[in-house]
N, C-alpha and C positions, 0 to 999 in steps of 0.2 A: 504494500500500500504506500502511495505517493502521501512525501507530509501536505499536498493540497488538500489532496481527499480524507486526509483522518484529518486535518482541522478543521473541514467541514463539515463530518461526522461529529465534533467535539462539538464548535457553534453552534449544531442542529441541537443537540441533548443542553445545553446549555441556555438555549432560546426557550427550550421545553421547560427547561428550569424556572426558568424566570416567569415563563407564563402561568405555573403554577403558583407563583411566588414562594419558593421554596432558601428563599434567602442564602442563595449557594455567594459566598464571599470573591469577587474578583480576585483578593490577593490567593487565593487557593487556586486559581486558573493555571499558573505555568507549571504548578507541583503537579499539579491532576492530567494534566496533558501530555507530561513528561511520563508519569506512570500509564498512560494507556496507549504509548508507543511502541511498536511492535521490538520485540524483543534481540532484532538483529541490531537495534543500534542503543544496545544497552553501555559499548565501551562510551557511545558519543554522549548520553544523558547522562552516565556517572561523571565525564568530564565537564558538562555544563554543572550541573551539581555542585564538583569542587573548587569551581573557578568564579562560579559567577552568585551572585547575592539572589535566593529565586524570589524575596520577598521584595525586592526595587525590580527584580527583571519585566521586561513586559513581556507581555502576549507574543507582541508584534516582533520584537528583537529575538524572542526565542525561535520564530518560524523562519524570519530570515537566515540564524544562524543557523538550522536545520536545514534549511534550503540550500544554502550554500556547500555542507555537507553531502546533500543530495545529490547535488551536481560535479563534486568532486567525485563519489565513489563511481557516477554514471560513466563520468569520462575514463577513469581507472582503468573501470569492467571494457570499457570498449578498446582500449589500447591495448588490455592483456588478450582479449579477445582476436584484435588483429596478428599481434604475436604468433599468436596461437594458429592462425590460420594460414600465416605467412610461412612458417615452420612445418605444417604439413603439406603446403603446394610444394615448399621446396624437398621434401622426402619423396613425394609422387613421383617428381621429374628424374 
């Protein structure tokens, strides 16, 4: 899951919240989001964790720095990926 689509999963249940008025705290937003991120980018949440204050961090700074993340590992995957493929056309030949 793309961090687009689970923060709009989390705003969806979160708008729920609120229509219920269920007095869910903002400041509990970037803890809560962090915890229901999928478990492959547990090293990247424990280093937001120890790095950054979550009770001043925002919403908006945590997705960007997720995002940017996001983007990094995508470009990774496709570089090792080309590697990888460069490596078997030249074993073919």
């Amino acid at each position: 899951e793309s961090i687009d689509s689970a923060f709009a999963r989390f705003n969806t249940i979160i708008t729920s919240l609120k229509a219920l008025d269920e007095g869910y705290a903002r400041k509990n937003y970037v803890r809560n989001f962090l915890k229901a991120l999928h478990p492959k980018l547990i090293a990247k949440v424990m280093a937001i964790e120890e790095s950054k204050d979550l009770t001043s961090l925002s919403l908006d700074e945590l997705i960007r720095n997720l995002k940017v993340h996001e983007m990094i590992v995508k470009k990774d995957s496709e570089i090792v990926k080309a590697k990888v493929e460069s490596k078997s056309l030249a074993l073919k030949a």
